[in-house]
C-alpha positions as CSV (number, residue, x, y, z in Angstrom):
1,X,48.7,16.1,-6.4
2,X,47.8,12.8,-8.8
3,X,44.3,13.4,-8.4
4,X,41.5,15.2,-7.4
5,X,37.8,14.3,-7.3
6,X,35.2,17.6,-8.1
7,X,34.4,17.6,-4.5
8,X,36.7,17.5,-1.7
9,X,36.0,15.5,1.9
10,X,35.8,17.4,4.7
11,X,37.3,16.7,8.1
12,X,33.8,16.0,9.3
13,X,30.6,15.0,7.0
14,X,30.1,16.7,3.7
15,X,32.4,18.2,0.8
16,X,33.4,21.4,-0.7
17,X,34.6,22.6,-3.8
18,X,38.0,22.4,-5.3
19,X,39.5,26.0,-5.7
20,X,40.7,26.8,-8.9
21,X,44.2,26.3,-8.0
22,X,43.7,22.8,-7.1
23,X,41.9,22.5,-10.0
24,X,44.8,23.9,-12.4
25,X,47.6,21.5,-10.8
26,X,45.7,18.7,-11.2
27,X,44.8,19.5,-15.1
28,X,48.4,20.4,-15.4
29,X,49.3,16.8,-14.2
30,X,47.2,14.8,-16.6
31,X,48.7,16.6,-19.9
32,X,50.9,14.5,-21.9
33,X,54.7,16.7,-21.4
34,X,54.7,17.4,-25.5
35,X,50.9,17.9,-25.8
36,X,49.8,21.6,-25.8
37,X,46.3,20.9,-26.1
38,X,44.1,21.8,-23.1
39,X,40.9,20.7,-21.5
40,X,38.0,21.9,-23.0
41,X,36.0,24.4,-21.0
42,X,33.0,21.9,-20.5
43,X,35.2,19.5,-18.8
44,X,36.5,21.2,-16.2
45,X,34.1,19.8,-12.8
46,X,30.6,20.9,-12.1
47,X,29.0,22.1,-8.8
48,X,26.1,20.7,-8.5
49,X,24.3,23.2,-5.2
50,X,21.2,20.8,-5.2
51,X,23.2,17.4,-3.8
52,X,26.4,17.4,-2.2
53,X,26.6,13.8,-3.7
54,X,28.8,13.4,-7.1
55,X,26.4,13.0,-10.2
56,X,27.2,9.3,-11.3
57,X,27.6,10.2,-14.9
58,X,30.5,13.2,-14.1
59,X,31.9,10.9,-11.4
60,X,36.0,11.6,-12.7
61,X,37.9,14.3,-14.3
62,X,38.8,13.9,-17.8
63,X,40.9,11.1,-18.1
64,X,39.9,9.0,-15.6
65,X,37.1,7.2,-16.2
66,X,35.4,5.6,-13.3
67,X,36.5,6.9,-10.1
68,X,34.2,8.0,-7.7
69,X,34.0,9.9,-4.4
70,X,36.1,8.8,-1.4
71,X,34.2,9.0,2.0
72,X,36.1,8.9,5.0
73,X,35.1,5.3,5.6
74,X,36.9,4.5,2.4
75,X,34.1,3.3,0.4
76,X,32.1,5.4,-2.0
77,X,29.0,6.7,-2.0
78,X,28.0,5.1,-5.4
79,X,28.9,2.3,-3.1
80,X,26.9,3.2,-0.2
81,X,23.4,4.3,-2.9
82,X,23.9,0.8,-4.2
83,X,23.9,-0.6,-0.6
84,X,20.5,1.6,0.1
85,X,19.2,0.7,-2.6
86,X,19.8,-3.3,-2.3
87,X,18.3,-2.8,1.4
88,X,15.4,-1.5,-0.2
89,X,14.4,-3.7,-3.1
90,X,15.1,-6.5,-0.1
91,X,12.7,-5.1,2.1
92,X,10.1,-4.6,-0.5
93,X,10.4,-8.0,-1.8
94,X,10.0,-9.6,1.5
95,X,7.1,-7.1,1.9
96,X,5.0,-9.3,-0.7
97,X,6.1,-12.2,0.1
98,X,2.6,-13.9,-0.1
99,X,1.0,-16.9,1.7
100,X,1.6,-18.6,-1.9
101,X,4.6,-19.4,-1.3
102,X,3.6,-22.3,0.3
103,X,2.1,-23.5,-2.7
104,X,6.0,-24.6,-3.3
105,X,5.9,-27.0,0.1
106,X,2.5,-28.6,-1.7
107,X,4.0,-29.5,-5.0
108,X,7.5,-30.4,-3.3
109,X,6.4,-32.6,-0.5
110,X,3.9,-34.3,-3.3
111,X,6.5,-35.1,-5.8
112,X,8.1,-37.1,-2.7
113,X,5.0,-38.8,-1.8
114,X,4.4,-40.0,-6.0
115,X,8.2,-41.3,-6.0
116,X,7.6,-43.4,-2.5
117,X,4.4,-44.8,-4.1
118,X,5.8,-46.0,-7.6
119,X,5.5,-50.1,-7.3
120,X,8.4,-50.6,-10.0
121,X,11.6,-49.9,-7.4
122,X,15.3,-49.6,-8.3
123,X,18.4,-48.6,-6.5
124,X,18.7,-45.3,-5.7
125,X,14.6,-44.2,-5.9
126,X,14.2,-44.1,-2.3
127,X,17.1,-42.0,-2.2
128,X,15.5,-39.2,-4.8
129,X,12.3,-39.4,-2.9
130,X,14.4,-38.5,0.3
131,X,16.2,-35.7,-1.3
132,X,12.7,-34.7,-2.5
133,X,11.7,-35.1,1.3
134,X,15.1,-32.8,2.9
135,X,14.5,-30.0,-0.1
136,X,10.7,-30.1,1.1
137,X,11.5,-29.9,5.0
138,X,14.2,-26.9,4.1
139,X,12.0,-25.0,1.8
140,X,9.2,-25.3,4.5
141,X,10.9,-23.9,7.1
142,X,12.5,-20.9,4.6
143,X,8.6,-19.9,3.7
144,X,7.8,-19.5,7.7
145,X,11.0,-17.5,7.9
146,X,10.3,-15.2,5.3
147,X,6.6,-14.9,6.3
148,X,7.6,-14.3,9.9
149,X,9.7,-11.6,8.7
150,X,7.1,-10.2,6.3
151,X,4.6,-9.9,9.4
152,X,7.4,-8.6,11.6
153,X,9.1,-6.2,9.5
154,X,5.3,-5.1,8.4
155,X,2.8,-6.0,11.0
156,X,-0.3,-5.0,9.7
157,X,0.0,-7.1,6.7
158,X,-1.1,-9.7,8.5
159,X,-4.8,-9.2,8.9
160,X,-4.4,-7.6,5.6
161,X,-3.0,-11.4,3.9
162,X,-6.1,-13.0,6.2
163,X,-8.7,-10.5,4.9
164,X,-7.3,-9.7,1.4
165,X,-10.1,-11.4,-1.8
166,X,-7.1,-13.2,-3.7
167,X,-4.3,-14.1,-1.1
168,X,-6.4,-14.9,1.4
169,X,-7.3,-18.3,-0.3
170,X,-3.5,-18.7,-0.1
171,X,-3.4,-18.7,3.5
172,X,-4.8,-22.2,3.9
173,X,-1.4,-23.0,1.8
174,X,0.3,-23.1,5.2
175,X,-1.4,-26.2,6.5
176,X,-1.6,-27.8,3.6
177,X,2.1,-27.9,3.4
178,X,2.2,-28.9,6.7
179,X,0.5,-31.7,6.2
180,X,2.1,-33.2,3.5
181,X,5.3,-32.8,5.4
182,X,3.7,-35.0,7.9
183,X,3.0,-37.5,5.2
184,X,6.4,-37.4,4.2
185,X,8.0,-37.6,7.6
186,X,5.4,-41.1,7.6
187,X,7.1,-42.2,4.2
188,X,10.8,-40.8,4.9
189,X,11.5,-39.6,8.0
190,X,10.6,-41.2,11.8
191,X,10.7,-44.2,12.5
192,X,8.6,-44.4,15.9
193,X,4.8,-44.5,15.2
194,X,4.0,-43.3,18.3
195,X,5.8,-39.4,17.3
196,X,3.6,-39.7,14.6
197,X,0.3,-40.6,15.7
198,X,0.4,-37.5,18.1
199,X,0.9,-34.9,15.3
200,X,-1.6,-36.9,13.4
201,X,-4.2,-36.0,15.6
202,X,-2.5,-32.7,16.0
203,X,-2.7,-32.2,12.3
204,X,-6.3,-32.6,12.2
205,X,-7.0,-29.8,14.9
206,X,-6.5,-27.6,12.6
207,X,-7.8,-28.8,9.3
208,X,-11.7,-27.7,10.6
209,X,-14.6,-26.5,8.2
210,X,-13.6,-22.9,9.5
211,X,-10.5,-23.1,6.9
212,X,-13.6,-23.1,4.4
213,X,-13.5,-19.3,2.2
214,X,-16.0,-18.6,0.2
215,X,-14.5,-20.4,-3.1
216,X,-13.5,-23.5,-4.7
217,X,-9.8,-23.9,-4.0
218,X,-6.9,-24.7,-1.9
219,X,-9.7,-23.7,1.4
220,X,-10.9,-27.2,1.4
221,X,-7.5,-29.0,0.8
222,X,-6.3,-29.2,4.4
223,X,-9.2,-31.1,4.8
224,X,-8.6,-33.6,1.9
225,X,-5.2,-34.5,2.8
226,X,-5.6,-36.1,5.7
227,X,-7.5,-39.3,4.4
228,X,-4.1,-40.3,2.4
229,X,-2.0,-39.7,5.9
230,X,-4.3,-41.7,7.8
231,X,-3.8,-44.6,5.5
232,X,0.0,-44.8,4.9
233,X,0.3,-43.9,8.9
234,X,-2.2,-47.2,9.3
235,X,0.0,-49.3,7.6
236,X,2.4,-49.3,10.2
237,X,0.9,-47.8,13.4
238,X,-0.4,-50.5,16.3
239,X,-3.6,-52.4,15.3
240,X,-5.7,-51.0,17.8
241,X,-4.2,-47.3,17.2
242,X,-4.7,-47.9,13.4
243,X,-8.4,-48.3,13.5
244,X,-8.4,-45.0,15.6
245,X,-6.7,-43.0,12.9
246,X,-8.7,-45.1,10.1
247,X,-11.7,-43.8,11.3
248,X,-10.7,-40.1,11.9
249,X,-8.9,-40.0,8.9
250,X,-12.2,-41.0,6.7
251,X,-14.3,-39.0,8.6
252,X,-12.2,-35.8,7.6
253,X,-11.7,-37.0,4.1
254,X,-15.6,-37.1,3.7
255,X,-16.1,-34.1,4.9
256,X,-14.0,-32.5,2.6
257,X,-15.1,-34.3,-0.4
258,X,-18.6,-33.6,0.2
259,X,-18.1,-30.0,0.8
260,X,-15.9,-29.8,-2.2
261,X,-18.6,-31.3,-4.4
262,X,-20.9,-28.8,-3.1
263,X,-18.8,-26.4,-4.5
264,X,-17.5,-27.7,-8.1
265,X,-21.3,-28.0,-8.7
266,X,-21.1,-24.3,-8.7
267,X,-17.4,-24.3,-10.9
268,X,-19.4,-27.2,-13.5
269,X,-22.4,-24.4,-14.0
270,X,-19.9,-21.3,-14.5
271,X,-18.2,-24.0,-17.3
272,X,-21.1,-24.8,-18.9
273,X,-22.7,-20.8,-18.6
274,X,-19.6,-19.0,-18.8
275,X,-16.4,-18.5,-20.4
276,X,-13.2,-19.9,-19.7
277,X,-11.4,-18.3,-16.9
278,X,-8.8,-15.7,-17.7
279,X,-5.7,-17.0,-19.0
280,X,-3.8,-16.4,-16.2
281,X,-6.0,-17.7,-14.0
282,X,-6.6,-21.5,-16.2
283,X,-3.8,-23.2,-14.2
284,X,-5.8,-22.7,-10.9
285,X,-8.1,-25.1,-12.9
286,X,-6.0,-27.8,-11.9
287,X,-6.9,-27.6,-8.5
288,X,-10.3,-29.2,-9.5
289,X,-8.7,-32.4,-9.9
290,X,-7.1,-33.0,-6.2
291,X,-10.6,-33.7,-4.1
292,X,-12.0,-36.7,-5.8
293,X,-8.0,-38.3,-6.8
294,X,-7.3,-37.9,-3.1
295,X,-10.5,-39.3,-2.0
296,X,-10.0,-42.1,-4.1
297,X,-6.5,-42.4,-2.8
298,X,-7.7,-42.1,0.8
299,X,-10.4,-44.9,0.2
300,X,-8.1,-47.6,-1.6
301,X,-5.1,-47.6,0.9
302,X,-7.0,-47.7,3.9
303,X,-8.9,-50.4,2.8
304,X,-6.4,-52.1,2.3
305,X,-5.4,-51.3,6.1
306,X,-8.5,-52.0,7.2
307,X,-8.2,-56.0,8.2
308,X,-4.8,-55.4,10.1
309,X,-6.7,-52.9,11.8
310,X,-9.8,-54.8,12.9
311,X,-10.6,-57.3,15.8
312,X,-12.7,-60.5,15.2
313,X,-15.9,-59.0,16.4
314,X,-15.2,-56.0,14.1
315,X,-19.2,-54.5,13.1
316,X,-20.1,-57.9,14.0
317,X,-18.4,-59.5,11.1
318,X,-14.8,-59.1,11.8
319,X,-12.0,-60.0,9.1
320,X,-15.0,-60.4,6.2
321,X,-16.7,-57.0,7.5
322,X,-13.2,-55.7,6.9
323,X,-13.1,-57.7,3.7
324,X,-16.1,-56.4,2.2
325,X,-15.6,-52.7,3.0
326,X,-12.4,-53.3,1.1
327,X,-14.3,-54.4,-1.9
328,X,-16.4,-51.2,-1.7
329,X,-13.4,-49.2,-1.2
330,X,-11.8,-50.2,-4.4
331,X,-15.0,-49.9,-6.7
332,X,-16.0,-45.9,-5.2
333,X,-12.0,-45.5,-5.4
334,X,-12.2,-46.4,-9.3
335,X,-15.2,-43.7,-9.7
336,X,-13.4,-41.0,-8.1
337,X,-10.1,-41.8,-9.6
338,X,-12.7,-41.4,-13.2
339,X,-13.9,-38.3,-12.0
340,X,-10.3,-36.7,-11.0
341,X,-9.1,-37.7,-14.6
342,X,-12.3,-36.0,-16.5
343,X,-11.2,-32.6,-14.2
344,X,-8.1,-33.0,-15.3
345,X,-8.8,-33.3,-19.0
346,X,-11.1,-30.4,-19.1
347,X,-8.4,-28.2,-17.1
348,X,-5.9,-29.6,-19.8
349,X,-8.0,-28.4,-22.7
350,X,-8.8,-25.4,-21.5
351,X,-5.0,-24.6,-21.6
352,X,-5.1,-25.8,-25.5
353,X,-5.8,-22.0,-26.4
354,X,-3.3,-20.4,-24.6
355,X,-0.6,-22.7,-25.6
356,X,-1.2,-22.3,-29.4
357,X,-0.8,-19.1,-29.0
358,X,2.3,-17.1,-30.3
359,X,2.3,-15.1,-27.1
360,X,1.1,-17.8,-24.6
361,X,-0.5,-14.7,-22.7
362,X,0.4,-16.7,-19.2
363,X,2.8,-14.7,-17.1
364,X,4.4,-16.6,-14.3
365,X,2.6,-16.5,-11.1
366,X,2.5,-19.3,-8.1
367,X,-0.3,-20.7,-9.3
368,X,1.5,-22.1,-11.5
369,X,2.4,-25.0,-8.8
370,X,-1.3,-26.3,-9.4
371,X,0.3,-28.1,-12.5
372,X,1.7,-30.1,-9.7
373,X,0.6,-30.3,-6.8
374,X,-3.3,-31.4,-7.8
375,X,-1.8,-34.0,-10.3
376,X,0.0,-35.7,-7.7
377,X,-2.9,-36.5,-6.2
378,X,-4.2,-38.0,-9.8
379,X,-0.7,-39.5,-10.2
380,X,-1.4,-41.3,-6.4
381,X,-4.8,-42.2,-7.0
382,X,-3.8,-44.1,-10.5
383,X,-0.9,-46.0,-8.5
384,X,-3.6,-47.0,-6.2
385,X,-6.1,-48.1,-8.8
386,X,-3.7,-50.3,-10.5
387,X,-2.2,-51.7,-7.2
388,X,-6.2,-52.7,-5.8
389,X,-7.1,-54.4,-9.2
390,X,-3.7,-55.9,-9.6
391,X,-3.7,-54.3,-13.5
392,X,0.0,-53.5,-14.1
393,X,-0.8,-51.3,-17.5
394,X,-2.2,-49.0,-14.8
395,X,0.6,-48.9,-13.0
396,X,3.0,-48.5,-15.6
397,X,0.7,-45.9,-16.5
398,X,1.1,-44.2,-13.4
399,X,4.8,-44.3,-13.5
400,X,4.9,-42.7,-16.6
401,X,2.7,-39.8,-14.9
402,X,5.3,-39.9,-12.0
403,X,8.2,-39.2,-14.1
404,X,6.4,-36.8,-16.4
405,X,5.4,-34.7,-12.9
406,X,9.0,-34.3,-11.6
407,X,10.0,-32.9,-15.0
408,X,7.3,-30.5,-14.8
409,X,8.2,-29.4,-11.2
410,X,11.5,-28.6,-12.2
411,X,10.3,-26.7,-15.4
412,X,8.1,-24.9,-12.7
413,X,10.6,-23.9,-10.3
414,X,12.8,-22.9,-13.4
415,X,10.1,-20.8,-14.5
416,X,9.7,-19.0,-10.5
417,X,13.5,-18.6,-10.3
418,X,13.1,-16.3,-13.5
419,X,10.2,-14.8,-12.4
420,X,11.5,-13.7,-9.3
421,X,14.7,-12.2,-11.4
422,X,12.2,-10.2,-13.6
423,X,10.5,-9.1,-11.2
424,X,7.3,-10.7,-11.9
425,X,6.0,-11.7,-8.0
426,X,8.1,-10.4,-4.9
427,X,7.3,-6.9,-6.8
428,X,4.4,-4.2,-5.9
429,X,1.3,-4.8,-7.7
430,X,2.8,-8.7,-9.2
431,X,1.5,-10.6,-6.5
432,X,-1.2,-12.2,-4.9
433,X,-1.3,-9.3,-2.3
434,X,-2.0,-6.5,-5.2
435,X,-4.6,-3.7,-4.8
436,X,-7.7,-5.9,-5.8
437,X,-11.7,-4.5,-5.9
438,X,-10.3,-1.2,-4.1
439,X,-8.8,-3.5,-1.3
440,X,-5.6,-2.1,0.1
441,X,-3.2,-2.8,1.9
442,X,-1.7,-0.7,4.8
443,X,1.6,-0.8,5.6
């Protein structure tokens, strides 16, 4: 006998323990030949009656440090409580995987859209902007896989993520996503117009006031997009198909700006009448920058759009009626773009506090993507600015901000990757879906 473990395998399921004589010839084994010293008494093996599992932390005789139980499989059941418990934290984490995720798709797919808009070209930036494009489309379709899952493994945490007071703003996440990648596949991916006008005016099916929650956020952004698609999908769509999708795409865009100003009125009073918002919650401040700096975008490229688009007897005035809303386009264009850049400083400043702190008190969470995804839309709008009034300091100005972005997306999804390691989101209670104002949710 070479070894012996304290309990024995069965023929069938189970163990037993050794008998002392099996216990003896295997001490006897493991003396040195000229050593007459002898096992202490508290080494010999332990039955433990409550668990016919080894205890981990007696798992060898003395002198053998390390071995574990044999099952007749072959593996061990450390082996097997280590496969359990992996199959476990796994299912838990995809149990809160959130609609936020798709935050992810929002700041991806706009990074790609900033690096196809930056007027100063070189070799090799289309290419970054299309890696920018793939990662997007991949990353997309891993978020409706692990969703999917989430909802099939656990299907009542569906109407629970629709109904819940934080992660239901989230949900809206989904479409936004969606339509940047349709943006993208405009700036990167099919070439035939025709593919794309019909999940154009697919798109805006779904981006409809019903979207609307009852707060300021990512609710209204499906709606805001859309003005920016219509006008790089004008660019190259049929003349009389253009002016189709001009004039959906504005009507959309309006009614997103207006409704958003309707409700930053409300987020100007709780500034000037309240404090800041939490720290954990400033980043989300961000978000206040993306209606009026893609409104702005919206308005200056399909303006530009607009005389390709037109016929002669276009509102009675043809190329000049075309030429003159242009003009218009530009100056409100320059207002919003003024507006988006006051949000953004006041979201900036608000962040001054936390950051001189020695404990920045700002845990990781996916809002953290609204350092991104809002500013491309400022980052857009400035590109579009200095391209209508032909200023190039502008423009340099916005390629500065275009560079600056990527490196904070990639500090971002650094900063998620660790997260997700220690345990800060895809864990109970760390996530969007937490018990919140006694809401809970039912597995």
């Amino acid at each position: 006998m070479t070894s012996l473990d304290h309990y024995v395998p069965l023929s069938g399921d189970g163990y037993r323990t050794p008998t002392g004589e099996e216990i003896m010839a295997n001490l006897r084994e493991r003396l040195e030949p000229n050593t007459m010293a002898f096992p202490r008494p508290d080494s010999y093996p332990r039955y433990n009656p409550t668990n016919l599992r080894p205890n981990p932390s007696e798992s060898s005789l003395p002198g053998r440090p390390g071995s574990a139980v044999s099952t007749i499989d072959g593996s061990t059941v450390r082996d097997k409580e280590d496969r359990e418990e992996n199959d476990e934290t796994w299912r838990m984490r995809i149990r809160h995987f959130t609609w936020a995720f798709f935050t992810i798709n929002m700041a991806t797919g706009g990074i790609a859209s900033v690096i196809d808009a930056i007027p100063f070209r070189f070799h090799g930036l289309y290419a970054i902007g299309y890696i920018f494009f793939v990662l997007n489309v991949l990353l997309f379709i891993a978020n409706v896989s692990a969703i999917s899952l989430r909802f099939g493994l656990y299907p009542k945490t569906f109407r629970a993520s629709l109904t819940h007071p934080s992660e239901s703003l989230f949900a809206p996440a989904s479409i936004v996503g969606f339509g940047i990648l349709l943006t993208n596949l405009s700036q990167y991916g099919m070439p035939s117009t025709n593919i794309l006008q019909g999940l154009f005016w697919w798109s805006t099916q779904t981006f409809t006031i019903s979207t609307m929650l009852p707060t300021w956020g990512l609710p209204i952004y499906p709606l805001l997009i859309v003005g920016p698609h219509a006008g790089i999908l004008s660019r190259t769509a049929p003349p009389s198909a253009a002016l189709s999708i001009i004039v959906g795409g504005s009507t959309l865009q309006g009614i997103g700006f207006i409704v958003s100003l309707m409700i930053y009125s409300a987020f100007i009073y709780r500034l000037m009448t309240q404090k800041l918002p939490q720290q954990a919650l400033r980043p989300s401040m961000f978000v206040s920058v993306g209606p009026s700096a893609f409104t702005a975008t919206a308005l200056i490229i399909i303006g530009q759009n607009l005389e390709r688009a037109t016929s002669d007897d276009f509102m009675g005035g043809g190329k000049m009626a075309a030429f003159v809303l242009r003009i218009m386009a530009n100056w409100v264009g320059i207002i919003l773009w003024g507006v988006a850049l006051w949000f953004f400083f006041v979201s900036v400043s608000a962040h001054y506090s936390c950051i001189t702190k020695k404990d920045w008190g700002l845990n990781f969470t996916l809002s953290w993507f609204s350092f991104v995804f809002p500013n491309t839309a400022l980052v857009l709008a400035t590109l579009a600015v200095g391209s209508a009034f032909g200023s190039r300091s502008i423009q340099v100005l916005g390629t500065v901000m275009s560079v600056i972005l990527i490196i904070v997306w990639a500090a971002v999804v650094g900063m998620m990757i660790r997260a997700i390691k220690l345990r800060q989101i895809l864990w109970p209670e760390m996530g969007e879906d937490r018990v919140e104002g006694g809401f809970r949710q039912d597995m």
